[in-house]
VOZA-397028 format. One line per field, with one value per residue (C-alpha): residue number from 0; x, y, z. Coordinates in steps of 0.1 Angstrom, whole numbers, plus 5000, padded with zeros to 4 digits. Layout:
nr: NUM;...
px: X;...
py: Y;...
pz: Z;...
***
This chain:
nr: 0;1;2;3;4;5;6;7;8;9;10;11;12;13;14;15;16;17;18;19;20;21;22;23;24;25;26;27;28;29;30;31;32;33;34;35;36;37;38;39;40;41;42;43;44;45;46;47;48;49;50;51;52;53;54;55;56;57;58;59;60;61;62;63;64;65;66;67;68;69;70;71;72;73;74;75;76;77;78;79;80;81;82;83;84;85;86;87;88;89;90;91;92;93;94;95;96;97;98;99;100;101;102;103;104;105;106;107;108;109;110;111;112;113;114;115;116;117;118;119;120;121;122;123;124;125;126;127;128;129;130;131;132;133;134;135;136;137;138;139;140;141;142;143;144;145;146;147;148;149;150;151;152;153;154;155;156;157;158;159;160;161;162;163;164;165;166;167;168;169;170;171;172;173;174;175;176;177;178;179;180;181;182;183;184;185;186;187;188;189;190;191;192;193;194;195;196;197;198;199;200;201;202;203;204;205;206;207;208;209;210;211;212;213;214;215;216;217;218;219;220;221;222;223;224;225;226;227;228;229;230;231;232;233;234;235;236;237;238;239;240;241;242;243;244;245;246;247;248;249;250;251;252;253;254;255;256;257;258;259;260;261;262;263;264;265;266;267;268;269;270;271;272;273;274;275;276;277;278;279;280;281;282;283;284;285;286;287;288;289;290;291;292;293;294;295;296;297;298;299;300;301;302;303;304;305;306;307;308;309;310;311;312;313;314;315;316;317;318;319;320;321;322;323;324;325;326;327;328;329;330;331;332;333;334;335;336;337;338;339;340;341;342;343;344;345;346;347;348;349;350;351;352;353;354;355;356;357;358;359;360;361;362;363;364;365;366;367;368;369;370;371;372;373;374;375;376;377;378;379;380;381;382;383;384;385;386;387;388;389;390;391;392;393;394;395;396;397;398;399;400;401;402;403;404;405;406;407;408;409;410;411;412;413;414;415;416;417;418;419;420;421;422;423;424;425;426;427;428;429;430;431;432;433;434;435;436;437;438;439;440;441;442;443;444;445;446;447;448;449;450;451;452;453;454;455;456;457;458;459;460;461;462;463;464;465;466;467;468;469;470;471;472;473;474;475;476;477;478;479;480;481;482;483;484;485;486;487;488;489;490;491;492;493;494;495;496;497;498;499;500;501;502;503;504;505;506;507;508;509;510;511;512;513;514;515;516;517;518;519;520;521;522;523;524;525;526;527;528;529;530;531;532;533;534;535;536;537;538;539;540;541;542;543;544;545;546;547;548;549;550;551;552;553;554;555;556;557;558;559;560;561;562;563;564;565;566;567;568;569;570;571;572;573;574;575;576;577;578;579;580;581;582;583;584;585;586;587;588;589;590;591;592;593;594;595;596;597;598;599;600;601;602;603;604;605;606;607;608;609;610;611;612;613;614;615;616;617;618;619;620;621;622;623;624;625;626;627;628;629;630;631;632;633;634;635;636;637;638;639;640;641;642;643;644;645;646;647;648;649;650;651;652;653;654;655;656;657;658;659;660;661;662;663;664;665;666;667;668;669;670;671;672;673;674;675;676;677;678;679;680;681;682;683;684;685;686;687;688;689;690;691;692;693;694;695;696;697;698;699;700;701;702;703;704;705;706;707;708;709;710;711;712;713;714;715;716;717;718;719;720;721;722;723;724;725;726;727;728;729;730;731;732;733;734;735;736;737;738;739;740;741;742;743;744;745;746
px: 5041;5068;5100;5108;5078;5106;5138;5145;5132;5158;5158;5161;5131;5116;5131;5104;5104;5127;5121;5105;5074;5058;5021;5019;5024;4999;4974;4974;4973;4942;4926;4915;4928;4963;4962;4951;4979;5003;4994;4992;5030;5041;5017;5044;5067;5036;5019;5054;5055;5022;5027;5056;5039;5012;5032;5050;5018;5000;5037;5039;5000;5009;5037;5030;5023;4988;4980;4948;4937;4918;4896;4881;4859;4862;4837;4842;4809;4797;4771;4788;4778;4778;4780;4784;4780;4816;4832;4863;4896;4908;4877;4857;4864;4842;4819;4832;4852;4885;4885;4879;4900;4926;4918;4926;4967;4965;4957;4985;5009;5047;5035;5008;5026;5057;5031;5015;5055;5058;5027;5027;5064;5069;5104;5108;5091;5114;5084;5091;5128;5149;5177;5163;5169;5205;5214;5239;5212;5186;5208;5219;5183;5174;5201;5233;5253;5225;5237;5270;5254;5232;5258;5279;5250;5250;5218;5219;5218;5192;5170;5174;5161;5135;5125;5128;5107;5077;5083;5074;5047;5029;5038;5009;4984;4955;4930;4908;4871;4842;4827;4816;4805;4826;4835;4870;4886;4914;4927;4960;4973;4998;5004;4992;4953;4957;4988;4969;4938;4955;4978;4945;4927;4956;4959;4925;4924;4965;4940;4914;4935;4958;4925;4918;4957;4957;4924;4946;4976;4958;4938;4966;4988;4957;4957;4993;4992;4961;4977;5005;4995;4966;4999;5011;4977;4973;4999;4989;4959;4972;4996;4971;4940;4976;4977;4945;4942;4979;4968;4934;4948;4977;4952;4926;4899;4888;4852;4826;4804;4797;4810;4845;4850;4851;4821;4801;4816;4806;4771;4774;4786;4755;4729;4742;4750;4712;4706;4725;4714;4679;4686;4701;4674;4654;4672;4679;4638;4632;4661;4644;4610;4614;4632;4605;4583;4601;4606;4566;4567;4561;4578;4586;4561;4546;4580;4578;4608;4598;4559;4578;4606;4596;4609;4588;4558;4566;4580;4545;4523;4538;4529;4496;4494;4508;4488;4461;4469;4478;4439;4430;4445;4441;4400;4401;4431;4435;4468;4490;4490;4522;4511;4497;4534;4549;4529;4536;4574;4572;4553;4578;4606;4591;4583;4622;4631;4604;4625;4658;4649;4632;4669;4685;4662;4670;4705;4702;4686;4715;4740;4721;4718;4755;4763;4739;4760;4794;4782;4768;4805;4824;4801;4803;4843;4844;4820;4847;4872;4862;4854;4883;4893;4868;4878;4916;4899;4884;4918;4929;4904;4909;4942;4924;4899;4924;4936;4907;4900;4936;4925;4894;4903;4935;4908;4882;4907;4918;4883;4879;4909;4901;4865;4884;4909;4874;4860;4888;4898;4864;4864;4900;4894;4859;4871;4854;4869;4855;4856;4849;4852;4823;4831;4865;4888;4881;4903;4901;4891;4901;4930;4929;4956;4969;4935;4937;4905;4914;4949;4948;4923;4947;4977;4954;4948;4984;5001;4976;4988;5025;5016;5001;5025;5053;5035;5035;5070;5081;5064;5077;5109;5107;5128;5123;5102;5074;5048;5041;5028;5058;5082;5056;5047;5082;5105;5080;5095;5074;5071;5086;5083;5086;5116;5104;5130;5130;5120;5085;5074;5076;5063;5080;5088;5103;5122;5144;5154;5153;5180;5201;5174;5193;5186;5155;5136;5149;5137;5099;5098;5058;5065;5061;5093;5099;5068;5084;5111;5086;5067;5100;5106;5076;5080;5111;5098;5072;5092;5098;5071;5087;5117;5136;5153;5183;5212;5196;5221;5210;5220;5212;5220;5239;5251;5242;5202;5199;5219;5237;5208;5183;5205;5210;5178;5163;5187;5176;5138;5148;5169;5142;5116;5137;5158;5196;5210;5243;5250;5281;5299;5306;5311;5348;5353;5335;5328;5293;5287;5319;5309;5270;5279;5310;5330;5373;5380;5414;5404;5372;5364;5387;5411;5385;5381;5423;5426;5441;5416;5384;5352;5347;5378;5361;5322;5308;5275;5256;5253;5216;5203;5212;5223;5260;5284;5307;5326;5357;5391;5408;5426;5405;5401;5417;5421;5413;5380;5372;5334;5339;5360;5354;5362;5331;5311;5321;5318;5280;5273;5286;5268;5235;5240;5246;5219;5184;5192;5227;5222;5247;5254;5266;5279;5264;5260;5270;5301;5314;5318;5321;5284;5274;5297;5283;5251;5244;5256;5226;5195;5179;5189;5168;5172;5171;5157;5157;5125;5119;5157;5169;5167;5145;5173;5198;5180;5168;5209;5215;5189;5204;5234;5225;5208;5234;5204;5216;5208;5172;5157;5133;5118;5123;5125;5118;5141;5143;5108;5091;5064;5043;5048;5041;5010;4996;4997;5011;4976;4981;5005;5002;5018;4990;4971;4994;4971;4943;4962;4985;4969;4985;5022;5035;5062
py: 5111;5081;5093;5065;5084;5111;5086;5079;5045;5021;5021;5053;5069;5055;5069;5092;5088;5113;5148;5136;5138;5109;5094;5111;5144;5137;5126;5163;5180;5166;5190;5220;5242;5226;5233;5268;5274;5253;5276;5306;5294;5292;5319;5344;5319;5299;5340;5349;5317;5317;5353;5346;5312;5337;5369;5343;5325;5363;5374;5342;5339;5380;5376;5345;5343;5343;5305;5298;5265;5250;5220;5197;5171;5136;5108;5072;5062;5024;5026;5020;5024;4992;4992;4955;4926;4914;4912;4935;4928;4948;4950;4980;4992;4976;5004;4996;5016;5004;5011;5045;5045;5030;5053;5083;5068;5065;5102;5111;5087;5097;5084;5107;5136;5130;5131;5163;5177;5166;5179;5213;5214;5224;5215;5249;5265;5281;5275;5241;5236;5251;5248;5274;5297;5299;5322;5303;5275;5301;5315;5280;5273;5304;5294;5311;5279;5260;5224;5229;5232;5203;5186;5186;5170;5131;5110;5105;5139;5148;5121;5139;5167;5151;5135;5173;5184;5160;5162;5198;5192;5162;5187;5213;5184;5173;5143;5138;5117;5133;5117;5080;5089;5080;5116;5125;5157;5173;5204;5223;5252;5281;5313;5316;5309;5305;5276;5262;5255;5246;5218;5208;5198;5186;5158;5151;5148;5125;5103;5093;5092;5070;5049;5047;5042;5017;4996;5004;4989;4960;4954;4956;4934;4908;4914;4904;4879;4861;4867;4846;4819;4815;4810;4781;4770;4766;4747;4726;4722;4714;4691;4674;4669;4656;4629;4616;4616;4599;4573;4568;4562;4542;4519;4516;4539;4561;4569;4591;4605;4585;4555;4537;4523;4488;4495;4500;4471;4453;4464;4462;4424;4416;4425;4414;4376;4378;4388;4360;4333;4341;4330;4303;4286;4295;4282;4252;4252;4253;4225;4205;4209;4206;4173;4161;4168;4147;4119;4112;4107;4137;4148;4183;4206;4211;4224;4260;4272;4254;4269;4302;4290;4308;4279;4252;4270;4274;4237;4237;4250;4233;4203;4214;4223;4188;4168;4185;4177;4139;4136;4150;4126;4100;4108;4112;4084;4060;4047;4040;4066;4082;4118;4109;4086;4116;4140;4112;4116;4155;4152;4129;4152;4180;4164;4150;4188;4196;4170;4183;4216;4207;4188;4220;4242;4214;4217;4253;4249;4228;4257;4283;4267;4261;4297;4311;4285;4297;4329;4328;4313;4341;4367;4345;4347;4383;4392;4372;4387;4422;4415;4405;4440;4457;4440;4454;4485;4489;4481;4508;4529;4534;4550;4570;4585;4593;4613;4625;4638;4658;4673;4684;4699;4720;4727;4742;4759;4776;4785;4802;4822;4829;4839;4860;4878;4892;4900;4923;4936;4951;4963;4982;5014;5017;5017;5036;5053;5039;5080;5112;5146;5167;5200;5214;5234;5275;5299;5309;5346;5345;5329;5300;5305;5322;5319;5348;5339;5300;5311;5333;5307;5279;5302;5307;5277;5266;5294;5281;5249;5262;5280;5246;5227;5251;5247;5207;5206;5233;5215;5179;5190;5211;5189;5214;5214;5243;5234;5216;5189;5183;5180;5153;5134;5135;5136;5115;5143;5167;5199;5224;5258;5277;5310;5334;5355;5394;5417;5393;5400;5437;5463;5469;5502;5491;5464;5482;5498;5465;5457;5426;5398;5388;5423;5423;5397;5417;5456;5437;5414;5407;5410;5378;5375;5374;5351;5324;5315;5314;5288;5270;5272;5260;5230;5221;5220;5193;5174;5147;5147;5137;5145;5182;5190;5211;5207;5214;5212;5232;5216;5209;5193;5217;5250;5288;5275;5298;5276;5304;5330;5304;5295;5332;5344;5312;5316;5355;5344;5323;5344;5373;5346;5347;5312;5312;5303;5299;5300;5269;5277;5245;5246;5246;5261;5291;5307;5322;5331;5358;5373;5380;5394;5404;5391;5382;5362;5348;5316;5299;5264;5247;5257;5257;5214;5217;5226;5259;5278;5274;5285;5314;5330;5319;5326;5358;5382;5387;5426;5424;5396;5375;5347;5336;5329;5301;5310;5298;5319;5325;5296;5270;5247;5212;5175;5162;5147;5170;5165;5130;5136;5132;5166;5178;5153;5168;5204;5194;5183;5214;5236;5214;5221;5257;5269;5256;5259;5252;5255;5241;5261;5233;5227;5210;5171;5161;5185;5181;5147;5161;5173;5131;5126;5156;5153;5119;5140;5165;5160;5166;5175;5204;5202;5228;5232;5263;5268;5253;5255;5224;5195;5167;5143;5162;5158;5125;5118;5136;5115;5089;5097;5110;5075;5057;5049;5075;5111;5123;5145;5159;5174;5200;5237;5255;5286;5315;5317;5339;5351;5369;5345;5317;5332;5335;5301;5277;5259;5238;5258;5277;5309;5305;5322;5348;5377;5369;5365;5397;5424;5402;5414;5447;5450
pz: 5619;5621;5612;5590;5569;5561;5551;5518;5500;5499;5460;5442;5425;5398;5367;5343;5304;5283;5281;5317;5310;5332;5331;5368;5347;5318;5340;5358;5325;5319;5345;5330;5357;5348;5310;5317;5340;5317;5282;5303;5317;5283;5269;5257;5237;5221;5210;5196;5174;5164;5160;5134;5115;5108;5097;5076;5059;5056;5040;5016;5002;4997;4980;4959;4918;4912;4894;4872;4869;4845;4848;4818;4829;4812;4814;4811;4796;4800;4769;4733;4702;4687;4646;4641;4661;4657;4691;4697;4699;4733;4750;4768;4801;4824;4849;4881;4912;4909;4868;4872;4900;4875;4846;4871;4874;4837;4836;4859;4846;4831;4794;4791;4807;4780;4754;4764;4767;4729;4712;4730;4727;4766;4769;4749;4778;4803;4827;4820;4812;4840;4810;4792;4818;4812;4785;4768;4759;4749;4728;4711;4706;4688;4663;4677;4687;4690;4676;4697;4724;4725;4710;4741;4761;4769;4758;4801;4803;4775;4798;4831;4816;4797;4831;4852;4823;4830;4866;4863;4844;4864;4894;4892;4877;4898;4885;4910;4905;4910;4942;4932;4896;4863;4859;4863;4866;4848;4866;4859;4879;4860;4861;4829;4821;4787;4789;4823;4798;4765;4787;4809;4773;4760;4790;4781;4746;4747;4767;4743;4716;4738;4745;4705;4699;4721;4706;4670;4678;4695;4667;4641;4658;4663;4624;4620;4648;4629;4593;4602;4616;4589;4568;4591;4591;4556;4551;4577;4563;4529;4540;4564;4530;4514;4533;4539;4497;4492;4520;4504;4473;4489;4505;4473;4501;4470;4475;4459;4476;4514;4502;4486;4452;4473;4491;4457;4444;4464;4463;4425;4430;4455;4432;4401;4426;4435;4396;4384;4413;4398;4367;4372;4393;4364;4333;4356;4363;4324;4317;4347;4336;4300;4306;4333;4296;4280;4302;4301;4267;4254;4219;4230;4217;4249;4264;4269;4251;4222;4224;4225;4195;4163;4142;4164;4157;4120;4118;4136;4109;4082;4098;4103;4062;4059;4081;4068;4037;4040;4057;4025;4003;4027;4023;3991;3976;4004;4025;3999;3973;3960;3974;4008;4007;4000;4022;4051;4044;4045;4078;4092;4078;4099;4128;4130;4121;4151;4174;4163;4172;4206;4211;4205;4227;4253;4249;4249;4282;4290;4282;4294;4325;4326;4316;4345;4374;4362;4362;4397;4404;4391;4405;4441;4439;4427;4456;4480;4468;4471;4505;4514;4499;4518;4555;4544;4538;4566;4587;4570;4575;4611;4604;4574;4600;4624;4594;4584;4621;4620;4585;4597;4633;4610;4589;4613;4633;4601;4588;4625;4622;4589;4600;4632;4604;4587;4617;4626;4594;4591;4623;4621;4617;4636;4676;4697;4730;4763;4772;4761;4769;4785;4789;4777;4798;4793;4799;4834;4847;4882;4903;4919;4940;4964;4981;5005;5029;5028;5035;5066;5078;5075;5086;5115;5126;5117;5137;5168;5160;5165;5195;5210;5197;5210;5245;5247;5235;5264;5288;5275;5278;5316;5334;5361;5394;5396;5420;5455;5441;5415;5446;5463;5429;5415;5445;5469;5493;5515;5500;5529;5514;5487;5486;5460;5448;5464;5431;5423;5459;5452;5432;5399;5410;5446;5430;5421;5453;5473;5493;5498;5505;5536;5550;5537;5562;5592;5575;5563;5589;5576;5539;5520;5513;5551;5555;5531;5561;5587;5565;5558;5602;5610;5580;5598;5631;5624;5602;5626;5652;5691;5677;5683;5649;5659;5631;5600;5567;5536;5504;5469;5441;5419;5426;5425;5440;5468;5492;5516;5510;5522;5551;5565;5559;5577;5607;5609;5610;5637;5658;5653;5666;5700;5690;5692;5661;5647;5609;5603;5567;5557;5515;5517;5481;5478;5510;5502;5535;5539;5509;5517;5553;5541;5566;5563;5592;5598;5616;5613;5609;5598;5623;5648;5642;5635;5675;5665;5678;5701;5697;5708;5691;5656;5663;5645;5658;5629;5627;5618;5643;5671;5652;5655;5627;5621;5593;5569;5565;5539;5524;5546;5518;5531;5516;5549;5557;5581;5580;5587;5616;5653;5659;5636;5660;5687;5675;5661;5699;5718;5691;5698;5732;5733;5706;5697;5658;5639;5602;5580;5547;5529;5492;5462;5466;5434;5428;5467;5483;5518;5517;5521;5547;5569;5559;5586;5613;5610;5624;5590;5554;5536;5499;5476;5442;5417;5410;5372;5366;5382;5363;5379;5366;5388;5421;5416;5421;5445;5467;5458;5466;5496;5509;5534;5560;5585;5567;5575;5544;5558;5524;5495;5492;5461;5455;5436;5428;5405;5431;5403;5374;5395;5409;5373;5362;5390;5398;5425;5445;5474;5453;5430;5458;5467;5454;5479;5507;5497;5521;5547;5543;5545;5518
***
C-alpha cells in the first residue's frame, strides 16, 4: 500500500451535524444488526426510563379522581314544520358539512358556556370557582362579611374570575359530531354524575333556546326595523299623493275616472259641434228649399214647415170652408153677388193670412238657420279653445306622470312593507329550532375516567416510547468512537487495534485480583488482554509497506486515554517477541512513565539532549522485560523547544540505530504544543482514542493539528475498552466476536 494512502488529507475532515450524528451514521442504523446492537448498547438506561414513565402513569391513573361523563345527543334536523307559508325572517340552517361543523363551535363557544355558569349558578361551585376555596370568601358569601368582601373586588377583577370560571367549565366539555351525520354530541366529564349530567343537558338545552332566542330577537327587531320605516313611508306616501293632487289641480288635470275634465270637454264639445253642424245643414236645407218653392211660383203651402204649421193647415181649412162656399154661391147667385163678394174677400183675407204665415215660417227658417251657424260657431271656438287647454294639459302632464310614478313606487313599496310587517307579526311567536334534543343526558353509573386497561396500554406504549426515544437521543448525542468502523468512516483513519481495559477481559471474580495491566501482558502472555498488543504490533508493522517503522510516538487527543499504559505494554509485547525496544518519556508534565514503573531517576532526558549526561547514564532495564527506559527526572519540565531541537534528531537517529523499536510516550496534542513538533520526527504517529469517551470533535482537531505534511499517522487505537460490554452490542467490531474466539487465550 502507498504510503501516501496513510497521510492525512490536506483539508481537515469533513465536519458531522450537531450532536454528530452524520448521514454515514444513519445510514448504518438502518441495519438491523446495528439497531439491535445500538438498543441493546443503551438497553439499561432506555428499561430504567421506561421503567419510571410507566410506574408513573400505573401510579397517576391509580391515584386519579374517578370522572363521570355524561353525554346528550342533539340533532340538527333539516325537515321543518311549516305552519304558514310566510317566509321567515332569520332563515333555517341549511343541511350541509361545514354547518354542523359550525353548530359544533357554537356548542363549545364562551357565550353558551357563560349561560350554562348563570342558570346553574356554578360560580357558587367551589369545583368551579377556585375563589370559593378560600375561607374568607366562603364565609362572606354565606352572609358573614359577604358584601365587604366583594365589595373590595374591581369590575376587572370580578371578569377574571368570571372568565377562570368558564374556562373551567369549557375545560372538561367535549362536542364532538357523530361521524358525517347531523348528530352532535354533548359530553361532560366530573367527578360528580349527577352535576356532569345536569350541566351536559343544560349545554344542550342554552342551545336551542339560544337558536329560538336568536330567531326572537331577529324577528322583533325585523318588527321594529319594518315599523319604522312604514312611518317614513307613510309620510312619503302622503306627501308624494299631495302633490300629484295640488299639481293636478294647479294645472286644471282633474279627471274622473281614466280621463280629465278637459279631455271630457272636449269630447262633450265634439259631439254637441257634429250635433250642431247637423242642424245647421238642415235648417239651411229647409230655408234653401223652401225658398227654391217659392222662387217657382209657388205661394208656400207646399213648403214643408208650413204643411207641418198648425196655423197653415187651419188658415188651410177655412179656406177650404170658404172656397167651398164661394163655389156655392157662385153656383147658385153668380159672380157678383154681395155674399160670394164677401166670401171672395174672406178667402183672399185667408189666403194673405196663409202668405203671412208662410213669410214668417220663412223667416223662421231664416233665424233658425242663423241660430244653428252661430251655434256651430261658438261650439267651433269652444272646442278650439279647449284644445288649446288640453295641448297645455298635456305638457303638463308629463311632469304629472313623473309624479304619479314617484306616488306609486312610495306607494307599492309601502304596501310591501306593510304586507312584510303582517307577515312577521303573525309569525312572532311561532319559530321553530333548526335542532332538537334526542336523548337527554342520564346520570351516569360507571366512571369514565381513569380508564385503567386504556391507561396501562397507553402508559405502555408511552414508557416504550421513552425508552426508544431515550435510545436515539443517547446515541444522537455519542460524540464518542465505539467500533472499527467508526474510526474508518469518521476518522478516514485505519483502524489499528482495539485495548480493552484489564477487568472486562476477566472473570468478575479474577478482576478483582488482577494486577497492574503493564504486568499483566508479561504474567498472561496469551490472554486477550496480551493478544490486543500483538494485534496493535503487527498493525504497525504493515502500516507502511517497504517501509521499516521504527520510532513509533503514542499520542492522543486529550488526556488520561491510555497513552503511557499503551506505550509500555506495547514495548513489553515487543521485547517478549525478541525485539529491542526502548520506552522514550517524552510528556514533559506529568511523567506517567516514573509512576507506572515506579522509577525516580535523577537524570533523564532532558539532561540527556542538555549534554549533561550521555546515554547510557540515563537508560533504564525494565525489570519485567528487555525493553529499555528513557525516562524524565524530577523537575525536567523546560521552556525550551527541546523536541524541535537537533539534539532530539540526533538522539532519535542513534536510538534508531541501536534498537528495532523506539516508542515515544508522548503528551496530549491539544493541551501540549511540543507533541506537533516531535511528532514529524517519528516514523509514524499512533493515535489514541478512549473508547466512546472521546469526543469525535476532539480528535478531528487534533488531526488537524497534527497535519504539517511531514507527520505519518499511521491510524487509530481504541483504548480502554469495555471487552464484555462491547462484545454484547458492538456489531461490526472485531470484539463483538470475542466470545467465539475466547478458548484461544488463557487468562
Amino acid at each position: 500500500m502507498d504510503a501516501k494512502v496513510h497521510q492525512l488529507p490536506v483539508s481537515a475532515p469533513a465536519p458531522a451535524p450537531a450532536a454528530g450524528f452524520d448521514q454515514d451514521r444513519l445510514a448504518r442504523l438502518v441495519d438491523p444488526q446495528v439497531l439491535i446492537a445500538t438498543f441493546r448498547r443503551h438497553m439499561k438506561v432506555s428499561l430504567a426510563i421506561a421503567a419510571v414513565v410507566f410506574v408513573a402513569v400505573a401510579v397517576f391513573t391509580l391515584q386519579a379522581t374517578p370522572k363521570y361523563t355524561a353525554t346528550a345527543s342533539v340533532l340538527l334536523d333539516p325537515r321543518k314544520q311549516k305552519v304558514t307559508g310566510i317566509e321567515d325572517v332569520l332563515s333555517g340552517l341549511p343541511a350541509d358539512s361545514s354547518t354542523v361543523d359550525t353548530e359544533v363551535e357554537v356548542l363549545k363557544s364562551r357565550a353558551l358556556a357563560e349561560r350554562v355558569v348563570t342558570v346553574l349558578k356554578l360560580d357558587q361551585d367551589p369545583d368551579f370557582n377556585p375563589a370559593l376555596k378560600k375561607p374568607g370568601l366562603i364565609a362572606g358569601l354565606m352572609g358573614r362579611g359577604g358584601p365587604a368582601t366583594t365589595a373590595t373586588l374591581s369590575d376587572l377583577e370580578i371578569q377574571k374570575r368570571r372568565e377562570k370560571i368558564v374556562d373551567n367549565v369549557l375545560s372538561n366539555l367535549k362536542v364532538s359530531r357523530a361521524g358525517l351525520t347531523y348528530m352532535i354530541k354533548v359530553s361532560y366529564e366530573n367527578k360528580d354524575p349527577q352535576k356532569a349530567t345536569a350541566i351536559a343537558n343544560a349545554f344542550a338545552d342554552r342551545y336551542l333556546l339560544e337558536q329560538l332566542e336568536a330567531k326572537f330577537e331577529a324577528t322583533r327587531t325585523a318588527n321594529e326595523w319594518l315599523n319604522g320605516r312604514l312611518a317614513e313611508l307613510r309620510v312619503q306616501v302622503q306627501t308624494a299623493e299631495a302633490a300629484v293632487e295640488q299639481f293636478k289641480a294647479a294645472n286644471g288635470l282633474l279627471s274622473t275616472g281614466s280621463t280629465t275634465l278637459t279631455e271630457q270637454e272636449i269630447s262633450n264639445l265634439n259631439q254637441q259641434l257634429a250635433a250642431a253642424r247637423v242642424q245647421q245643414v238642415e235648417s239651411e236645407a229647409r230655408l234653401q228649399t223652401a225658398r227654391a218653392q217659392l222662387a217657382r211660383g209657388s205661394t208656400g203651402e207646399d213648403v214643408g214647415e208650413a204643411l207641418g204649421s198648425r196655423v197653415v193647415q187651419e188658415l188651410r181649412s177655412q179656406r177650404a170652408a170658404v172656397s167651398g162656399r164661394v163655389a156655392d154661391l157662385e153656383g147658385r147667385y153668380g159672380g157678383r153677388h154681395p155674399e160670394i163678394l164677401k166670401a171672395q174677400r174672406e178667402l183672399a183675407d185667408i189666403d194673405g193670412q196663409i202668405r203671412a204665415e208662410i213669410s214668417r215660417i220663412i223667416s223662421n227658417l231664416e233665424a233658425q238657420a242663423e241660430v244653428q251657424r252661430q251655434r256651430t260657431a261658438s261650439l267651433a271656438g269652444s272646442l278650439a279653445n279647449s284644445r288649446g287647454t288640453l295641448a297645455g294639459n298635456n305638457r303638463a302632464s308629463v311632469r304629472l306622470r313623473e309624479l304619479e310614478r314617484n306616488a306609486e313606487s312610495v306607494r307599492s313599496l309601502y304596501e310591501s312593507f306593510l304586507g312584510r310587517f303582517k307577515e312577521t307579526s303573525a309569525q312572532e311567536g311561532i319559530e321553530q329550532s333548526d335542532a332538537r334534543v334526542v336523548s337527554r343526558a342520564r346520570i351516569p353509573t360507571e366512571p369514565s375516567s381513569p380508564n385503567l386497561p386504556l391507561n396501562l396500554a397507553l402508559g405502555l406504549v408511552l414508557a416504550l416510547g421513552a425508552g426508544v426515544g431515550a435510545t436515539v437521543l443517547r446515541e444522537m448525542l455519542d460524540t464518542g468512537l465505539a467500533t472499527a468502523d467508526d474510526v474508518e468512516q469518521q476518522l478516514g483513519l485505519p483502524y489499528l487495534a482495539g485495548v480493552p481495559i484489564l477487568a472486562s477481559t476477566l472473570d468478575r471474580a479474577l478482576a478483582d485480583e488482577a494486577g497492574a495491566p503493564v504486568d499483566h501482558v508479561v504474567d498472561k502472555p496469551l490472554s486477550s488482554f496480551a493478544e490486543a498488543f500483538r494485534n496493535l504490533k503487527t498493525s504497525l508493522q504493515f502500516a507502511k509497506l517497504g517501509e521499516p517503522l521504527k520510532v513509533i510516538a503514542l499520542t492522543s487527543s486529550l488526556p488520561d486515554e491510555g497513552k503511557t499504559t499503551t506505550t509500555l505494554c506495547l514495548a513489553r509485547t515487543l521485547a517478549m517477541s525478541g525485539a529491542k525496544v526502548v520506552v522514550v518519556d517524552c510528556d514533559l508534565r506529568r511523567r506517567a512513565v516514573n509512576d507506572e514503573l515506579g522509577l525516580d531517576p535523577e537524570k533523564g532526558l532532558i539532561e540527556l539532549l542538555a549534554g549533561k549526561a550521555k546515554l547510557a547514564d540515563v537508560l533504564v532495564d525494565d525489570t519485567r522485560s528487555s525493553a529499555k527506559v528513557l525516562p524524565l527526572a524530577k523537575h525536567a519540565y523546560t521552556p525550551k523547544d527541546v523536541f524541535g531541537s537537533v539534539a532530539m534528531t540526533r538522539l532519535l537517529a542513534e536510538l534508531k540505530a541501536s534498537y528495532d523499536y523506539v516508542l515515544l510516550d508522548t503528551a496530549p496534542v491539544l493541551a501540549v504544543a511540543e507533541t506537533r513538533a516531535l511528532a514529524p520526527k517519528a516514523d509514524a504517529v499512533a493515535l489514541l482514542v478512549r473508547w466512546r469517551k472521546t469526543p469525535r470533535k476532539a480528535t478531528e482537531s487534533a488531526l488537524r493539528m497534527l497535519q504539517n505534511g511531514q507527520t505519518f499517522v499511521a491510524g487509530a487505537v481504541l483504548t480502554q475498552i469495555d471487552q464484555r460490554e462491547q462484545s454484547s452490542y458492538g456489531y461490526g467490531d472485531p470484539s463483538y466476536y470475542h466470545r467465539s474466539y475466547a478458548k484461544y487465550y488463557a487468562e
